[in-house]
C-alpha positions in Angstrom: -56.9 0.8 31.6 -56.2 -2.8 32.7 -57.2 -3.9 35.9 -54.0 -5.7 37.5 -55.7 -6.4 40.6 -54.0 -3.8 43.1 -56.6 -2.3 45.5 -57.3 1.2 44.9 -59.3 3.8 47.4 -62.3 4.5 45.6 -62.7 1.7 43.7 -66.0 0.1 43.3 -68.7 -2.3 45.3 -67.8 -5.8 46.8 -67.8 -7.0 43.0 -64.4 -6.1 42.1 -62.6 -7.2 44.8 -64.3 -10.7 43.9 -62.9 -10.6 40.3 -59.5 -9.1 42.1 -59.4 -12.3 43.6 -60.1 -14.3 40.1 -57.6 -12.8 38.9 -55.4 -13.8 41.6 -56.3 -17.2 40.8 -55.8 -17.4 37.9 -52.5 -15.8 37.9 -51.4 -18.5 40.6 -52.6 -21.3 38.2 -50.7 -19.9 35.2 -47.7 -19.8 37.2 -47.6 -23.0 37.7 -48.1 -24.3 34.2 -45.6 -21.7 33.1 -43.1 -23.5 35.0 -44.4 -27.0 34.1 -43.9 -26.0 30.6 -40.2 -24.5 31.7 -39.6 -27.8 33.5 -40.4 -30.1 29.9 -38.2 -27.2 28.5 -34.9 -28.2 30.3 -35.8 -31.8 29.4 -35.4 -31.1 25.8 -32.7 -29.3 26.3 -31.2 -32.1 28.0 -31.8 -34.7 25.2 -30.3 -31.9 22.6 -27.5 -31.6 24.5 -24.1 -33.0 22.8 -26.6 -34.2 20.0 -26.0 -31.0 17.6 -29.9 -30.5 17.7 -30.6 -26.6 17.1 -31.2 -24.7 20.4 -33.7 -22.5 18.1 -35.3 -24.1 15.7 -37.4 -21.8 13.0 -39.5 -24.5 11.9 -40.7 -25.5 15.4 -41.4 -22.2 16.5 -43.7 -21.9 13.5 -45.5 -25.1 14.6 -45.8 -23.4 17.7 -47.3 -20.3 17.0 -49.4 -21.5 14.6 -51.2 -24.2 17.5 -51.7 -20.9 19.7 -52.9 -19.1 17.5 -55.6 -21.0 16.4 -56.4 -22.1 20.1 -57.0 -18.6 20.5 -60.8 -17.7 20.8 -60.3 -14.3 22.6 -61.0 -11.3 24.0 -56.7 -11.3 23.5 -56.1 -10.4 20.1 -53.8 -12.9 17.8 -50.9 -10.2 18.4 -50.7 -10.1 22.2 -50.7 -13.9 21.9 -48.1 -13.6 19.7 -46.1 -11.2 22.1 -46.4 -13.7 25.0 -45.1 -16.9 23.3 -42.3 -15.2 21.8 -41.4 -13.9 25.2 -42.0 -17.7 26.7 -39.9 -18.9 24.1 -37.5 -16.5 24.4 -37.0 -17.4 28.3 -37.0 -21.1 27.1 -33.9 -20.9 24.8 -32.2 -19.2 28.3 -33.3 -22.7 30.4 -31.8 -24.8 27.1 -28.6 -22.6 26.5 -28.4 -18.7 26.2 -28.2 -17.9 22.7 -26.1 -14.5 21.1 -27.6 -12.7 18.3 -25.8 -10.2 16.3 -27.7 -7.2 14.9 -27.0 -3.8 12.9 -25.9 -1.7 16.0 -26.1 0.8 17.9 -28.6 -0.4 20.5 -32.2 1.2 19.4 -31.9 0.8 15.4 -34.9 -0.8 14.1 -32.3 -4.1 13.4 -32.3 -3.9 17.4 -36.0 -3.4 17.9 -36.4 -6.4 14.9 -34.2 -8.9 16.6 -36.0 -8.3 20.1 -39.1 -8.5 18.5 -37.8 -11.9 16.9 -35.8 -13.1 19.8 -37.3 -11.9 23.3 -35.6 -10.4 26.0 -34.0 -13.3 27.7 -31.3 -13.9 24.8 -27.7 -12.3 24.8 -27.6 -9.1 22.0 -24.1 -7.8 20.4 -24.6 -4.9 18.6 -22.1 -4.6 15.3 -21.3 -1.8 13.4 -21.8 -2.9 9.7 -24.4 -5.3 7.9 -20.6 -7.8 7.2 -19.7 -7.9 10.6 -22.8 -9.1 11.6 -22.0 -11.9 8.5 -18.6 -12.3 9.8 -19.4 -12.9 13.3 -22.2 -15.3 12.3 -19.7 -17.1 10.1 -17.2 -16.8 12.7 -19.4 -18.1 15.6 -19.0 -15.2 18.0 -22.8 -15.0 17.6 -25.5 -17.9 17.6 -27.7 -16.4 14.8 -27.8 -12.4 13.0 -30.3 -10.5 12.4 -29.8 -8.2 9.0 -32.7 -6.0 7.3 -32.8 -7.3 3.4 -36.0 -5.4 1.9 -38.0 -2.1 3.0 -41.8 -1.9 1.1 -41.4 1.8 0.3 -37.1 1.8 0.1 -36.5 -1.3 -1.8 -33.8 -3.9 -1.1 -31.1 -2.9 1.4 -27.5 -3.1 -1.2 -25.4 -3.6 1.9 -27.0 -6.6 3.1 -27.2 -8.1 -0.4 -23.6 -7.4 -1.0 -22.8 -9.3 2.1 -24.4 -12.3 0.5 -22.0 -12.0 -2.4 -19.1 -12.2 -0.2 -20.5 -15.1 2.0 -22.2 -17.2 -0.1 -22.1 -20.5 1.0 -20.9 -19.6 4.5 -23.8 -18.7 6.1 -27.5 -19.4 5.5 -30.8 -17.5 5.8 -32.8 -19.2 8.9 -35.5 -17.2 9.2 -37.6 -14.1 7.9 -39.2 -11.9 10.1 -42.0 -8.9 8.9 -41.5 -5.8 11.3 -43.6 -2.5 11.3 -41.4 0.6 10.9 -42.8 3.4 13.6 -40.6 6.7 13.1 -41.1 9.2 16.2 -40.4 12.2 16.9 -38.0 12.4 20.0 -37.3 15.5 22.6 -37.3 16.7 25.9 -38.5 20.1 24.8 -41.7 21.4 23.6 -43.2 20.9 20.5 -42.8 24.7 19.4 -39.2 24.6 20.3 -38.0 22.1 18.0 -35.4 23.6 15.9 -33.3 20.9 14.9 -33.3 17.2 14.1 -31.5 14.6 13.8 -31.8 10.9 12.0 -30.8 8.8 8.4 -31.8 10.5 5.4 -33.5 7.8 4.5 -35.9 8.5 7.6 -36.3 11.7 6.5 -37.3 10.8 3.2 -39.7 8.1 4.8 -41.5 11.2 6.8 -40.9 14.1 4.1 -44.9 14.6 4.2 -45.2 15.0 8.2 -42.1 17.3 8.5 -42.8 19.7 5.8 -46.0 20.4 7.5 -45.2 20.0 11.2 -41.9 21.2 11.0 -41.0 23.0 7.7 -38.1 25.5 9.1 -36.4 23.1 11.3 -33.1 22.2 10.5 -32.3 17.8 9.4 -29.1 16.6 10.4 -28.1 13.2 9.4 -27.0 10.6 10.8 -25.4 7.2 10.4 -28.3 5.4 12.4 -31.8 6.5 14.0 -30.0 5.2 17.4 -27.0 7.2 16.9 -29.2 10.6 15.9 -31.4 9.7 19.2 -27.9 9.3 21.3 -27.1 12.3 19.5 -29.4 14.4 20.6 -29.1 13.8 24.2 -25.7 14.7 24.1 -26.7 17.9 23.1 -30.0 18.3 25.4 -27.6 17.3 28.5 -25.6 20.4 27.2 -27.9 22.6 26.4 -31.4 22.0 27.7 -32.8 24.9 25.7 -31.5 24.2 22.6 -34.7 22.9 20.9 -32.7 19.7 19.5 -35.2 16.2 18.5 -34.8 13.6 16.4 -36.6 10.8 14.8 -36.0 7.1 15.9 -37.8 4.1 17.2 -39.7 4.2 20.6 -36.8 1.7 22.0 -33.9 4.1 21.1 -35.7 6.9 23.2 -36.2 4.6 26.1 -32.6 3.5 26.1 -31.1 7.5 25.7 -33.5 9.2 27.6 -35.3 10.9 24.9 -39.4 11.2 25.2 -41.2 10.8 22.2 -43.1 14.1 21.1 -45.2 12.5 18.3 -45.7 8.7 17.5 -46.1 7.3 14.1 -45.0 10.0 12.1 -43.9 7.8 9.0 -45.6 9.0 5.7 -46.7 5.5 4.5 -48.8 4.1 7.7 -47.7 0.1 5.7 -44.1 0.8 6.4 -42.5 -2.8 6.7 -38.8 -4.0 6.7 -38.3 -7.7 6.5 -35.6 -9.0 7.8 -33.1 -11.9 7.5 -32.5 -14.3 10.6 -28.7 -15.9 9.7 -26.8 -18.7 10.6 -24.7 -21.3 9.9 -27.1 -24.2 9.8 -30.1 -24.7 7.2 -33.4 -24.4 8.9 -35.9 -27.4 8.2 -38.9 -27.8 6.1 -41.8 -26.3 8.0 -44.5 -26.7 5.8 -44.9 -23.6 4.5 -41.6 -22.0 3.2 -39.6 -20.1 0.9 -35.8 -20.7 -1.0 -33.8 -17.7 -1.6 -31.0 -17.8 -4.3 -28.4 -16.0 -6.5 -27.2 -16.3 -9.6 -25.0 -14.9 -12.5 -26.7 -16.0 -16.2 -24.7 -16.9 -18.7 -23.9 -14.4 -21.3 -26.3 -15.5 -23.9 -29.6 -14.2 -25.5 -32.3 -14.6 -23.2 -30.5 -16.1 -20.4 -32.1 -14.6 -17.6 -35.5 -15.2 -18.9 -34.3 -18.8 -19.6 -33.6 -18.9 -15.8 -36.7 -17.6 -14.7 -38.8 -19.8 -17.3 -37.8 -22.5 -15.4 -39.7 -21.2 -12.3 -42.6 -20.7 -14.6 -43.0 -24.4 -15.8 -42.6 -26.0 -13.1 -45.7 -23.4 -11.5 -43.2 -22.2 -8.3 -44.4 -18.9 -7.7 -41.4 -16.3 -7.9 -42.1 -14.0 -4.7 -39.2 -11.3 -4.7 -36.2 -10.3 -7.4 -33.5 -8.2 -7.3 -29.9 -7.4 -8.5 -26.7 -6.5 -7.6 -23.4 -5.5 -9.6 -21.2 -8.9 -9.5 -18.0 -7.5 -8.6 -15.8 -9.4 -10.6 -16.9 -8.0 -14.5 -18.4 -4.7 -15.1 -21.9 -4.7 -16.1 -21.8 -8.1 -15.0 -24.8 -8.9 -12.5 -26.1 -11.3 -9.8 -30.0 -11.8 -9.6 -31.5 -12.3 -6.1 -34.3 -14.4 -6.4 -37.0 -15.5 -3.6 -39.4 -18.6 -4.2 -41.9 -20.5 -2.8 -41.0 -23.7 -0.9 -38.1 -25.4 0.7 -35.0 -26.6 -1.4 -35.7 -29.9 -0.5 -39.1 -30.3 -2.1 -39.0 -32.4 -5.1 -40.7 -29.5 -7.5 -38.4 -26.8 -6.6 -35.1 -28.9 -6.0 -35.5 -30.3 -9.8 -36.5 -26.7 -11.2 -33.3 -25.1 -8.7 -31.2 -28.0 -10.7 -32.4 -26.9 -14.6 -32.5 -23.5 -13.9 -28.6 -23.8 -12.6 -27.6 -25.4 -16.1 -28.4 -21.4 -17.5 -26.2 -19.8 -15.0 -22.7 -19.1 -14.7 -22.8 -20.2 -11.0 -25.9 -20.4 -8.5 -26.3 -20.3 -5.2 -28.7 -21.3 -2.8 -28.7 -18.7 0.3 -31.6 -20.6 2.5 -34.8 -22.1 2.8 -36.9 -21.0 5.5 -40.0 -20.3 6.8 -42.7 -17.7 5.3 -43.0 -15.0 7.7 -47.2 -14.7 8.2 -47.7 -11.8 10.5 -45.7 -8.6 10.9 -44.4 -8.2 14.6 
């Protein structure tokens, strides 16, 4: 366990109460620069103020990161780093204006758990009950910025937020991408053998079929709208009957926010579980260096339009990093292709190729450039 520097009876010789008091020191010193830094932090915010300037800004956080990360020499690891300045930032954008974000609600989905991850603790969150509302408040400016998952690695794209592109297109813009590890637990206040009955999505179950067939083969799955809602579900129940033997699976925040211990941890099937999600807005993030350009488009309904599209890509050597499609909704068997590529729209090489490509398609659209996500929070 860490050593915090509180003075236990029994602990050992003279030695540890003198690196007790280094890390007194220490923490005194990092006080102080952390409100230094906080101090140059309302400065900016000061010169952004009235000028239209971004309170968050995806590109600079990037830049950020990046320089603290490769400061880092150790013993922390690159992900407690990570965790730190995300917090720091997260307290910064309070000091320079508190920012909103929307996210899939209820309080404890894995949107929730993605946009604190993103975001900090020291931002305002509004929980929405669809994947549009969170468009429609973003569009609508009840929220600074939404946070929507768009792609699973073992469940594919998410149709609800893609269709939500379809009806916003051009209204709101993708800002950022963050990577987030999906951690299912097993939630009760009982003991293990008395689990009888459980609740979460069926997706979830799907996503732990493996784990529950073994561990729990007679118990009964009851789905649910959300892994927050099965959570809150469940402790409806357990506060009415204590004994009756009720779990279910969610994240680790959804148990801490209903009062639900987790049982087991990590009980996914596929230990690479990833959701990436969208950060939206209404702005366009800028060029940080390292980026990708989302888009959508209908082809034209000729031979060998769509690969006429993507051939375009292919020439001009811009790697093609995601695809997908979606029925149009105005024609049947009419479709729009979601494409993700390398680089920001406003690169020479992609912005020609974006151009051409457009020339073989009913309509395009360009949903955002942004920033590639590197690490998986």
């Amino acid at each position: 366990m860490a050593d915090t520097g509180s003075k236990d009876q029994g602990q050992g010789p003279g030695d540890l109460d003198a690196l007790r008091r280094r890390i007194d020191e220490i923490d005194q010193r990092l006080v102080e620069l952390l409100n230094a830094r906080a101090q140059v932090v309302v400065e900016v915010g000061e010169l952004k103020r009235g000028t239209g300037v971004p309170i968050y800004a995806p590109h600079r956080e990037a830049e950020v990161l990046n320089k603290v990360l490769a400061a880092n020499r150790g013993p922390l690891p690159a992900r407690a780093i990570e965790g730190i300045y995300r917090e720091l930032m997260s307290g910064s954008f309070a000091l320079e204006r508190p920012l909103r974000i929307g996210y899939l609600g209820p309080p404890g989905t894995f949107s929730h758990a993605a946009a604190t991850a993103q975001f900090g603790s020291s931002v305002e969150f509004s929980d929405m009950h669809a994947i549009p509302a969170v468009f429609d408040a973003v569009r609508r400016g009840h929220v600074d910025y939404g946070v929507v998952p768009i792609e699973n690695s073992t469940g594919g794209g998410i149709v609800e937020t893609l269709d939500a592109f379809l009806e916003s297109a051009g209204e709101v813009t993708i800002y950022a991408e963050v990577l987030v590890t999906i951690r299912h637990n097993l939630l009760a206040n009982c003991a293990p053998d008395q689990v009888r009955r459980i609740h979460s999505k069926p997706e979830i179950f799907t996503q732990c079929a493996r784990w529950l067939a073994t561990k729990y083969p007679a118990a009964a799955q009851v789905a649910a709208t959300s892994s927050s809602r099965a959570v809150q579900t469940a402790r409806e129940e357990i506060e009415r009957d204590p004994a009756s033997g009720v779990a279910a699976i969610g994240s680790e925040l959804a148990g801490q926010l209903h009062g639900v211990n987790v049982l087991y941890a990590n009980i996914e099937d596929s230990p690479n579980n990833v959701t990436r999600f969208f950060v939206i807005a209404r702005e366009a993030a800028q060029p940080s260096g390292d980026d990708k350009t989302s888009m959508m488009f209908r082809t034209a309904d000729t031979p060998g339009a769509l690969v006429q599209v993507l051939s375009v890509f292919d020439r001009a050597e811009i790697n093609l990093t995601h695809i997908d499609k979606r029925p149009s909704r105005r024609t049947n068997w009419d479709y729009t292709f979601f494409i993700d590529a390398s680089g920001h729209r406003t690169g020479p090489s992609i912005n020609a190729a974006i151009r051409e490509a457009a020339a073989h398609c009913r309509d395009l659209t360009v949903l955002g450039s942004y920033p590639r996500a590197k690490r998986v929070l």
